[in-house]
C-alpha positions in Angstrom: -27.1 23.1 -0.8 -28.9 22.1 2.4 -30.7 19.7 0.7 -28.0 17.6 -0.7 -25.9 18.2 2.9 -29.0 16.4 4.1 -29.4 13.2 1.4 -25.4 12.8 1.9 -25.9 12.6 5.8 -29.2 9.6 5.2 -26.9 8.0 2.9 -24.1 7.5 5.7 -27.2 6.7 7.8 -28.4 3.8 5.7 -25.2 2.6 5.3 -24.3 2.3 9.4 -27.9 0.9 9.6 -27.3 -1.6 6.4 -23.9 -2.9 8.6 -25.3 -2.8 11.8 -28.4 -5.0 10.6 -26.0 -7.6 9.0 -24.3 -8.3 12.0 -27.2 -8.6 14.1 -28.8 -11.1 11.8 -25.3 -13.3 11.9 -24.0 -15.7 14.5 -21.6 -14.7 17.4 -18.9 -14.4 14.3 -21.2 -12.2 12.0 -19.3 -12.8 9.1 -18.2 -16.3 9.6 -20.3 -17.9 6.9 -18.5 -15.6 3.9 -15.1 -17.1 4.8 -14.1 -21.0 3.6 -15.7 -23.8 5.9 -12.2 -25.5 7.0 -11.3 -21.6 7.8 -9.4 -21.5 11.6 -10.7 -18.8 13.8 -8.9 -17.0 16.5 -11.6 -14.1 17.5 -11.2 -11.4 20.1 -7.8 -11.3 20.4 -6.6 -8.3 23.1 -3.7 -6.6 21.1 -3.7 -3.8 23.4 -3.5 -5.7 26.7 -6.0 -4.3 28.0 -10.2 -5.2 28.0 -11.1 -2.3 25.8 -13.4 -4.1 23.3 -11.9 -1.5 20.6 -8.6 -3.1 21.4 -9.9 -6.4 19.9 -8.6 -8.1 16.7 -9.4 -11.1 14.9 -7.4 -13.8 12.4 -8.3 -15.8 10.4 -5.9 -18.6 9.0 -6.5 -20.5 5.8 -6.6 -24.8 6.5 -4.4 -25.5 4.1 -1.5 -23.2 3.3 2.1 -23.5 2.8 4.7 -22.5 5.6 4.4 -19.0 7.1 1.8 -17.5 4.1 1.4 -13.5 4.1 -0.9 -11.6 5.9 -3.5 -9.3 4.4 -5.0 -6.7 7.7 -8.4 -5.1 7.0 -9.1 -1.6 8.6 -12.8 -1.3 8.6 -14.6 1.8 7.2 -17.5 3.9 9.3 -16.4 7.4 9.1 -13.7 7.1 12.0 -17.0 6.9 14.3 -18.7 3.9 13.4 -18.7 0.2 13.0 -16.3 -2.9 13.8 -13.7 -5.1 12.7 -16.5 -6.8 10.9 -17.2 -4.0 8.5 -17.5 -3.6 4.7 -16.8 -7.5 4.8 -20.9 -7.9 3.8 -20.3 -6.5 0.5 -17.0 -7.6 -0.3 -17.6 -11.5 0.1 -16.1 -12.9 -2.6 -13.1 -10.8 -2.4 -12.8 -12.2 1.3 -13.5 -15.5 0.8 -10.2 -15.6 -2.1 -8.4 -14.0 0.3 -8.3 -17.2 2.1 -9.0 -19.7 -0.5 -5.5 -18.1 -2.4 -3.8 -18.9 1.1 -3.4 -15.6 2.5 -3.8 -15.0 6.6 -5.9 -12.6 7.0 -7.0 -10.2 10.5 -9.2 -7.6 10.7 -8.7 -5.1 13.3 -11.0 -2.7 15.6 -9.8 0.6 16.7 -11.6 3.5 19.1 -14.1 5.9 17.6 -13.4 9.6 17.1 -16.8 10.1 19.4 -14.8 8.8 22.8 -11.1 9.9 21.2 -10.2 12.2 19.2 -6.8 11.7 17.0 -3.9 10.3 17.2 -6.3 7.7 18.8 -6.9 5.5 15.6 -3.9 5.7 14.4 -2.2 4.7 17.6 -4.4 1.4 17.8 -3.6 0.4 14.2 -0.1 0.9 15.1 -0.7 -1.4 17.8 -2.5 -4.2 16.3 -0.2 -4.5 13.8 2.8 -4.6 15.9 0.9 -7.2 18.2 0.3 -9.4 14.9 4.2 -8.6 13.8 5.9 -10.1 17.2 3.3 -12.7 17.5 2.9 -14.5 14.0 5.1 -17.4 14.8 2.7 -18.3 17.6 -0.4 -17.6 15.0 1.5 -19.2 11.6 2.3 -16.1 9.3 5.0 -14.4 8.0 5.5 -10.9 9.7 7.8 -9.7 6.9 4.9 -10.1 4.3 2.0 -7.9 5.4 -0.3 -5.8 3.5 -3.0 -3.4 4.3 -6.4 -3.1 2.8 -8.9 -0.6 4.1 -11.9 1.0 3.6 -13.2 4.9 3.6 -11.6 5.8 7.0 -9.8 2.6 6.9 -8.4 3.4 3.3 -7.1 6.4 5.5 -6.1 4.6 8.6 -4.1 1.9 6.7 -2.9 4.8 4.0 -1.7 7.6 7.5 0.2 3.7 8.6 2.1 2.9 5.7 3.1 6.4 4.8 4.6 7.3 8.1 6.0 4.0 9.0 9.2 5.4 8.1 9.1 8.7 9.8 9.5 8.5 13.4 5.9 9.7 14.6 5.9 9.3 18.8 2.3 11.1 18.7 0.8 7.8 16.9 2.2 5.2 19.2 0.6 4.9 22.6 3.8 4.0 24.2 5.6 6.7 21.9 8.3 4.1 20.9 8.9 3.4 16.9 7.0 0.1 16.3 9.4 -2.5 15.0 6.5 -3.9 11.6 6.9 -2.9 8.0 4.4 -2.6 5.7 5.0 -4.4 2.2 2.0 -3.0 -0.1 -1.6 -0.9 0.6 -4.9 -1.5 -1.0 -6.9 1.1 -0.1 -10.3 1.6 -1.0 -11.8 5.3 -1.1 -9.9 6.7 1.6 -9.3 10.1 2.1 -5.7 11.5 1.4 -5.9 15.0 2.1 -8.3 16.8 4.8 -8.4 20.0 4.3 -9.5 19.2 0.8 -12.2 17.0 2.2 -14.1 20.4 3.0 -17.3 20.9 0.8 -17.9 24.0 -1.2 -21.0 24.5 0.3 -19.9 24.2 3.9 -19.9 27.5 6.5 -17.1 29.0 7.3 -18.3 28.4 11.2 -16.7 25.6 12.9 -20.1 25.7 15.1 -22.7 24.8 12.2 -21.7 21.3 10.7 -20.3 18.4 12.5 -18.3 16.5 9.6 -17.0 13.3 10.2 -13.4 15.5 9.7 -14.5 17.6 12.6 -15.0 14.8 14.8 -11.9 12.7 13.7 -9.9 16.0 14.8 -12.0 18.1 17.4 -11.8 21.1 15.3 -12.9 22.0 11.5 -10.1 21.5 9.3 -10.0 24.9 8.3 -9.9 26.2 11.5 -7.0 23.9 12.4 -5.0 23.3 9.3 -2.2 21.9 11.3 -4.3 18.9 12.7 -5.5 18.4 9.4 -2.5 18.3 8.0 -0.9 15.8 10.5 -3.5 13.1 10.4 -3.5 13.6 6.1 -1.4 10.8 4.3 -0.3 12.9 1.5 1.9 15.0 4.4 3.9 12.0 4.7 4.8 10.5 1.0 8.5 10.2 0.2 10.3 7.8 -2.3 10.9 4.9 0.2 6.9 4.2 0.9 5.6 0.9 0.0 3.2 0.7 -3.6 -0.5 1.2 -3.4 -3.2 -0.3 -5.5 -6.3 2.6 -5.2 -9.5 1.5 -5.8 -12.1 4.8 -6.0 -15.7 4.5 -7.3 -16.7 7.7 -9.9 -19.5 8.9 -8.1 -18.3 8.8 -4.6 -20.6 11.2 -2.7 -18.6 10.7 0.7 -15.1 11.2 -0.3 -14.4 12.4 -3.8 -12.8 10.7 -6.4 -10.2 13.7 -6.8 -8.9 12.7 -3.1 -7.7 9.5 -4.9 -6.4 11.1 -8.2 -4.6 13.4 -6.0 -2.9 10.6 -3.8 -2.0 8.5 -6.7 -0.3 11.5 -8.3 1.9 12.5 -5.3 2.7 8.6 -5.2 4.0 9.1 -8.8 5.7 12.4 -8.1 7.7 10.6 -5.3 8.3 7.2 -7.8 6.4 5.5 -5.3 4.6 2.1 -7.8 1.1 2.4 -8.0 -1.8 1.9 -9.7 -5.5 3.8 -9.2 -8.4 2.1 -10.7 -12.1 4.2 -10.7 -15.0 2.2 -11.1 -17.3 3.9 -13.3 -20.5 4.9 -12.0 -20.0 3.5 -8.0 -20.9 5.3 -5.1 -18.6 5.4 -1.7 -19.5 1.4 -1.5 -21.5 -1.4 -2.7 -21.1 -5.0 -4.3 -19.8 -2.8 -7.7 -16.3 -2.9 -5.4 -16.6 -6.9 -5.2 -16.3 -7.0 -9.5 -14.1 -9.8 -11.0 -11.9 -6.8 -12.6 -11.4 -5.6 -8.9 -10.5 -9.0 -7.7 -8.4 -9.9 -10.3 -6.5 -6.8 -9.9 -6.1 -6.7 -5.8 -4.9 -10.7 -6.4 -2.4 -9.8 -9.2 -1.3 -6.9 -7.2 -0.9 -9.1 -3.7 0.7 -11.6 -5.4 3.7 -9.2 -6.8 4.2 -7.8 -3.8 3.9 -10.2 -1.1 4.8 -13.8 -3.0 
């Protein structure tokens, strides 16, 4: 048991070293060179108003595009604790790139790390950024009644925790504790977990002392020792029939967050006739090129273009 506690926390390791070395090895904009040439870059936009370099966001307009095209919003993955708005883009190039190319905006977004603030933080700054982008895309050229959300890991969760309690009135996860005004047309989310409490491994001791998880950290307490907390920052708590459709993409053999965590969101979803449709690549780990697949792409484009054309 210790030992596979041990090869899942080098695995996360590699993974924040794998990212980190990417960006190093890129330009000022580290992933500049995956999106379209004629691509228009607005970088480092405060959405926060304020000089936190967590409060930062960036958008990225396609050159040639008819009036006011959607916006697709990327919530980067890193275990609420690692990583930039830059993130999981080095695997999913193509995918980016025909985000673009199809005419879609597209922003990615930073947020603060559970290490310097603990939740509602994340959840706030999504909240944010996303209103920031809604009551300023006429000044930056994209419709703010067409805007989906596509995340990853702890984004997947981020973007999931947004859209599902958009339409419950939530002050706790808006920093100025007033009901933003954006509404979210359609989620991809990719491998993020739905339910905390059943994030907690078999093997794990029943001591909130002995493991730091990545849950622990996100909340400041085990889940199990603070079901509530777990409970308010889980998605599934806040599914009802009026959410927008998801599109869930989960790989088999997710070590990091099991594939049940998707199963089980897409069948709440379906419990609450909420549209949706849950794809598990067979034989993919938490994440990896296997994500950027032509059957992947094909189904994020068909599903974007039902629900935001």
């Amino acid at each position: 048991m210790k030992s596979r506690s041990i090869q899942h926390s080098l695995r996360i390791a590699l993974y924040f070293l794998l990212t980190t070395a990417f960006c190093q090895a890129q330009s000022i904009n580290p992933v500049k060179a995956i999106f379209p040439t004629d691509t228009r870059f607005i970088a480092n936009v405060a959405y926060a108003g304020d000089t936190l370099k967590k409060h930062l966001l960036d958008i990225y307009l396609p050159a040639k595009t008819g009036t006011n095209p959607p916006l697709v919003v990327w919530v980067h993955g890193g275990a609420w604790m690692q990583n930039d708005k830059y993130a999981d883009m080095s695997y999913m190039k193509n995918t980016v790139r025909s985000i673009l190319e199809k005419g879609y905006a597209f922003a990615s977004i930073d947020y603060r790390h559970s290490t310097t603030a603990p939740f509602p933080a994340q959840i706030q700054d999504c909240n944010q950024a996303l209103e920031f982008l809604y009551q300023n895309a006429a000044k930056y050229g994209f419709d703010r009644n067409r805007i989906a959300l596509m995340g990853f890991s702890a984004g997947g969760h981020l973007a999931s925790l947004q859209a599902l309690s958009n339409n419950n009135d939530m002050p706790d996860f808006y920093a100025n504790r007033k009901k933003p005004s954006f509404h979210i047309k359609t989620v991809v989310d990719f491998y993020g977990p739905a339910d905390l409490l059943a994030m907690v491994r078999r093997d794990a001791p029943l001591s909130d002392t002995a493991v730091a998880s990545p849950e622990k950290n996100l909340l400041g307490a085990s889940p199990l020792l603070r079901p509530d907390l777990a409970k308010r920052a889980s998605p599934a708590t806040y599914i009802d029939k009026n959410d927008p459709p998801f599109l869930i993409i989960q790989g088999e053999k997710d070590e990091s967050v099991p594939a049940a965590q998707s199963v089980m969101l897409s069948s709440w979803l379906t419990l609450a006739q909420v549209k949706n449709r849950l794809i598990i690549v067979p034989g993919a780990p938490h994440y990896g090129v296997m994500f950027d697949s032509d059957f992947n792409q094909k189904a994020i484009f068909d599903w974007l273009d039902t629900y935001l054309k």
